[in-house]
C-alpha positions as CSV (number, residue, x, y, z in Angstrom):
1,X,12.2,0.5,-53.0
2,X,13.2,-3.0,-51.7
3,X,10.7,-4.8,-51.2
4,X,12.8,-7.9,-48.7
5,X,14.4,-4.2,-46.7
6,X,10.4,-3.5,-46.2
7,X,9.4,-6.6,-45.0
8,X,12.3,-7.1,-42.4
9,X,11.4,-3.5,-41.3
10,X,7.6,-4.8,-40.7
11,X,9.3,-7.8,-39.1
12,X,11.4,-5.4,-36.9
13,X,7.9,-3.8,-35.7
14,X,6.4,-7.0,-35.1
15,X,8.8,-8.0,-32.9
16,X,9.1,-4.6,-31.1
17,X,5.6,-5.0,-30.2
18,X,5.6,-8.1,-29.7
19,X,8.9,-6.7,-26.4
20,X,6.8,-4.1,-25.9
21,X,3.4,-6.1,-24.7
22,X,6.0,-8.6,-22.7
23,X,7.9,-5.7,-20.9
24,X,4.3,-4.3,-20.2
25,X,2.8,-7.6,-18.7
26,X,6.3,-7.4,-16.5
27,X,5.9,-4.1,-14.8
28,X,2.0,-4.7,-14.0
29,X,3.4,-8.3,-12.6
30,X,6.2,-6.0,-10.7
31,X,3.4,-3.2,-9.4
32,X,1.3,-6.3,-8.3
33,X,4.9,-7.3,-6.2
34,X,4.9,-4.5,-4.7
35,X,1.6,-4.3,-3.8
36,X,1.9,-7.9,-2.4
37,X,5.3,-6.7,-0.4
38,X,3.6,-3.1,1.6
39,X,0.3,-5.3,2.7
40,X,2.8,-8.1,4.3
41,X,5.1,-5.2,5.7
42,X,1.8,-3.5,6.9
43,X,1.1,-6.9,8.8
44,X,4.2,-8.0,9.7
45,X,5.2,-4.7,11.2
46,X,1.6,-4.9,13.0
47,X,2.6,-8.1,14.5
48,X,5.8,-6.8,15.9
49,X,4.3,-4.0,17.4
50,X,1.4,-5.6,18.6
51,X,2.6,-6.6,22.2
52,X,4.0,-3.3,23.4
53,X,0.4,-1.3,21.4
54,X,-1.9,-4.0,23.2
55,X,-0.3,-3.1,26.6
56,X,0.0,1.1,25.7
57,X,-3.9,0.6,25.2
58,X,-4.6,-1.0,28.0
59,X,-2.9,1.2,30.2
60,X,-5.0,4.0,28.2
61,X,-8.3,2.3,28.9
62,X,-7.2,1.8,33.4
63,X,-6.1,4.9,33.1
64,X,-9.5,6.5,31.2
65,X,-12.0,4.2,34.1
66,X,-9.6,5.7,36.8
67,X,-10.5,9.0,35.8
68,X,-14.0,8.2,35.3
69,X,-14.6,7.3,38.4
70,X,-12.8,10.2,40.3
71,X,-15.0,12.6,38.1
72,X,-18.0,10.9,38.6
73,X,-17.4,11.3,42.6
74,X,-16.6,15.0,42.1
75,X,-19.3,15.5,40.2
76,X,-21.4,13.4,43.1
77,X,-20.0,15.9,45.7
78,X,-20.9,18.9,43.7
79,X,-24.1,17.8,43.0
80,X,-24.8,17.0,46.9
81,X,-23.1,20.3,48.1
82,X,-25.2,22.4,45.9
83,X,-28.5,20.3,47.3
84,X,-27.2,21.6,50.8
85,X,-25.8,25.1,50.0
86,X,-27.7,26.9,53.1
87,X,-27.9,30.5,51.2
88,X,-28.9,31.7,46.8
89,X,-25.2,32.6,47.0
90,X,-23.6,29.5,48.0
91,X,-26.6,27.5,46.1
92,X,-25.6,29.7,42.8
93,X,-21.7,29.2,43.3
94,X,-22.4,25.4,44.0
95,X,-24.8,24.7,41.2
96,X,-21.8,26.2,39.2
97,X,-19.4,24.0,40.4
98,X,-21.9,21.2,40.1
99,X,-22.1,21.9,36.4
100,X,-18.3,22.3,35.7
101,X,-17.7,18.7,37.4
102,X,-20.7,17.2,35.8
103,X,-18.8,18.8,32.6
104,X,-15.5,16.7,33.2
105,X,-17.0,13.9,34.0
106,X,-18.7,13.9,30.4
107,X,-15.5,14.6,29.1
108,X,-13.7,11.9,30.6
109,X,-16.6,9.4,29.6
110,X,-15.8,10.5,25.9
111,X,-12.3,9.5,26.5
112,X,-13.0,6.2,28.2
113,X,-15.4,5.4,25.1
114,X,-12.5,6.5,22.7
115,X,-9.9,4.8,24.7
116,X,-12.3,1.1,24.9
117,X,-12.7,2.0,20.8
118,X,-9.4,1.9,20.2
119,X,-8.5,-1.0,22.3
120,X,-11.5,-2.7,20.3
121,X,-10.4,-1.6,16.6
122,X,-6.5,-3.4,17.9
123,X,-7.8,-6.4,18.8
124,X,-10.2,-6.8,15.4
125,X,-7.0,-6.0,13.4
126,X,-5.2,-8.9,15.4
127,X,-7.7,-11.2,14.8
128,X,-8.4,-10.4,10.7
129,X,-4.9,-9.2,9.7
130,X,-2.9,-12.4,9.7
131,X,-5.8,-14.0,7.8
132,X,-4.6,-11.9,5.0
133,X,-1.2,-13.7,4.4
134,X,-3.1,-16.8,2.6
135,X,-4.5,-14.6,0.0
136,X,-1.4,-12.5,0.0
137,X,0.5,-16.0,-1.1
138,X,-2.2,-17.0,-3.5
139,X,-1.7,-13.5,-5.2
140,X,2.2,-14.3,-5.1
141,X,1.5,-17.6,-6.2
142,X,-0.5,-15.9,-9.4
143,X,2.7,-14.2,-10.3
144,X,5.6,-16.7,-9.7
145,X,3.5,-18.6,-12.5
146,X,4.5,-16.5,-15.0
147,X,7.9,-16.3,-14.0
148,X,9.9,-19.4,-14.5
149,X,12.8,-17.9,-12.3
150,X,11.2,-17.5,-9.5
151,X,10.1,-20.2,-7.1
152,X,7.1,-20.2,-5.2
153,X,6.4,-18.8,-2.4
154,X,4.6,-21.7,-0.5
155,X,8.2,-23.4,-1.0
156,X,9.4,-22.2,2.2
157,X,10.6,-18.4,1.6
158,X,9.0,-15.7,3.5
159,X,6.9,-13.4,1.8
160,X,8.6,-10.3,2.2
161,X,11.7,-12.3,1.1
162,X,9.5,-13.4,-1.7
163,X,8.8,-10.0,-3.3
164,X,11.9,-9.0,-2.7
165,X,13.6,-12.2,-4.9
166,X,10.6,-11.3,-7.4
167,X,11.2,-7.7,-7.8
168,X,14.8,-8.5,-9.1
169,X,14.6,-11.1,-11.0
170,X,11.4,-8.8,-13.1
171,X,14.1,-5.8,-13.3
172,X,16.6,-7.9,-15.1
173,X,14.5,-9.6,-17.5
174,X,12.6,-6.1,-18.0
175,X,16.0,-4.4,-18.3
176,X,16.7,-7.3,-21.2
177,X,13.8,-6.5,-22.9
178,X,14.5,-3.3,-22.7
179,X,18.0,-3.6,-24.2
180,X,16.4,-5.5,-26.8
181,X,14.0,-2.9,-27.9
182,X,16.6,-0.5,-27.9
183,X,19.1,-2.9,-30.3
184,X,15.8,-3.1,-32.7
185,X,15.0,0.8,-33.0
186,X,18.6,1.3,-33.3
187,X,18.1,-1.4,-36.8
188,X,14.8,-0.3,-38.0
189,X,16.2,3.4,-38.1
190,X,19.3,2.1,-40.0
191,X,17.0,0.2,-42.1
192,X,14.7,3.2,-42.6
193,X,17.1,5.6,-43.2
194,X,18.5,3.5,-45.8
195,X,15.3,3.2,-47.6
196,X,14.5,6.7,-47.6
197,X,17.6,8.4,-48.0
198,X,16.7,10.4,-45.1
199,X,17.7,10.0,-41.1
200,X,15.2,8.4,-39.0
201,X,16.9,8.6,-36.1
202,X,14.9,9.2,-33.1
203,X,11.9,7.9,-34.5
204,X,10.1,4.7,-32.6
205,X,9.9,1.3,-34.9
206,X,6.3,1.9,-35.8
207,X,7.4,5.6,-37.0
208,X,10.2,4.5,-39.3
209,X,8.0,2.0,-40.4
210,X,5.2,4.8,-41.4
211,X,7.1,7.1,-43.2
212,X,8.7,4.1,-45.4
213,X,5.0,3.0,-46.2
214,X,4.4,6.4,-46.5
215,X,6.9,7.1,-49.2
């Protein structure tokens, strides 16, 4: 068997793993991208509709302390009418009433807690969210330095812009590589084939390579 066909086969795998760990490195780069992209989407879009949610909550929480205090009264002047009921059967109906109002004005506590909660939980997100970006560019910065054709992102593009730039330029290099790997099974096969007198086709590099060591 040839021995120089053999070795350029071993070189052929060499160099197909060598595309292979490369193309790898890319797409865990690109799922870091993308992971980059959704949190400043998530904050971006947060910051747009922050204005009209801050206002929609605090209608929710006027709204909840209105109704608070309405059931609270109601629940005052059930309590008071059943104190003066003047017979067992308007006591009994009263103390019933008494206990449905007293009822509603639980129920609207619960909201008014739920509606200050929410409120609450907005305004925490306002404050922390935005103080993601920094680390969010860091993480973006990580990656651009493995990527000589892509710029930084503290250079002046937007984030979102960033990832967007990033993503592309790793699906044509990774679509290279990929093209690559392709043009390099398509030889070793030819190679192996050759060598064996049997089709390989079909096989990965490291397979051809296996049954001609094999043989």
């Amino acid at each position: 068997m040839d021995v120089r066909a053999i070795a350029d086969l071993r070189e052929l795998a060499r160099r197909d793993n060598e595309l292979a760990a490369n193309a790898e490195r890319l797409r865990r780069l690109d799922a870091d991208v993308a992971a980059i992209r959704t949190r400043a989407e998530q904050i971006d879009g947060f910051s747009t509709a922050y204005p009209a949610e801050e206002a929609k909550r605090r209608d929710a929480v006027r709204g909840a302390e209105t109704e608070v205090e309405q059931r609270r009264n109601e629940a005052a002047r059930a309590r008071a009418a059943a104190e003066t009921a003047r017979d067992e059967r308007q006591r009994e109906l009263a103390e019933r009433a008494a206990a449905r109002a007293a009822d509603r004005a639980t129920v609207a506590d619960t909201r008014l807690e739920r509606a200050n909660a929410e409120r609450d939980k907005l305004e925490r997100d306002a404050a922390t969210l935005p103080s993601e970006l920094p680390a969010l560019r860091e993480r973006a910065c990580a990656v651009s330095g493995e990527l000589p054709g892509v710029a930084d992102p503290a250079d002046g593009l937007p984030l979102i812009d960033w990832c967007a730039h990033a993503h592309t330029e790793l699906f044509v290099v990774t679509g290279q590589i990929d093209a690559a790997r392709e043009r390099i099974i398509r030889e070793a096969n030819e190679l192996a084939s050759m060598l064996l007198g049997d089709p390989t086709y079909g096989s990965t590099v490291a397979q051809a390579l296996a049954r001609v060591e094999g043989r």
